[in-house]
N, C-alpha and C positions, 0 to 999 in steps of 0.2 A: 551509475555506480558499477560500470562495468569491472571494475580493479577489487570487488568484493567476489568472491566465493559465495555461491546461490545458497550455501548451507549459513552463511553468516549472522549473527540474528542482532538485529538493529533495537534501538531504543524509539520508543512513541516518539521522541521529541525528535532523532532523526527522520523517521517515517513522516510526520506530520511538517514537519521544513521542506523536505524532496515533494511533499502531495500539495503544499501549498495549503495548509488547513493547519487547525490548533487542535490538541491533545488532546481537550474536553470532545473538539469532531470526532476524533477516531473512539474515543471512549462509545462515544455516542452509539456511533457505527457497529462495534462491537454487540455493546449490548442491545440493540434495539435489531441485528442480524440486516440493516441497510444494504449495506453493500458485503461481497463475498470475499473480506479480507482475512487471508488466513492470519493466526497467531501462534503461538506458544505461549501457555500459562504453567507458572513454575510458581509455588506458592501465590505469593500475592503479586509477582511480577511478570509484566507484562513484555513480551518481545515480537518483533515477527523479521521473519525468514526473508532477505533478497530476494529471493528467488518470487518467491511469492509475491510481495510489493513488484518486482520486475511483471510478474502472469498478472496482477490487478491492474498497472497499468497501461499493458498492452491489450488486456480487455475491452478497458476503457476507450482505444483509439478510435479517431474519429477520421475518415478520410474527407478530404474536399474531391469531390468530384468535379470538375469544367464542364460546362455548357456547350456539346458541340454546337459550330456555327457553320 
């Protein structure tokens, strides 16, 4: 989602399509503090920031290291 602005604030149902997971996961998530995904809470709605989804999943990275031989 590079063509977004890291201030941009996405909806649960984007966020959880781009993470590969369902709505009720990141609810989850949220509430039970799982994982460190920041949000914005504005009354009763729920957003979180590009920028942040971009810091969670480059967190998350996983390198493959080779086996020298």
């Amino acid at each position: 989602m590079s063509n977004l602005n890291q201030n941009t604030l996405l909806k649960p149902k984007q966020v959880a399509e781009r993470l590969g997971v369902s709505i009720t996961t990141l609810a989850t998530w949220r509430c039970t503090k799982r994982y460190p995904l920041a949000y914005v809470k504005v009354g009763r709605l729920v957003r979180f920031r590009a920028g942040d989804v971009d810091a969670f999943e480059i967190a998350r990275l996983q390198e493959v290291v080779a086996n020298d031989r």
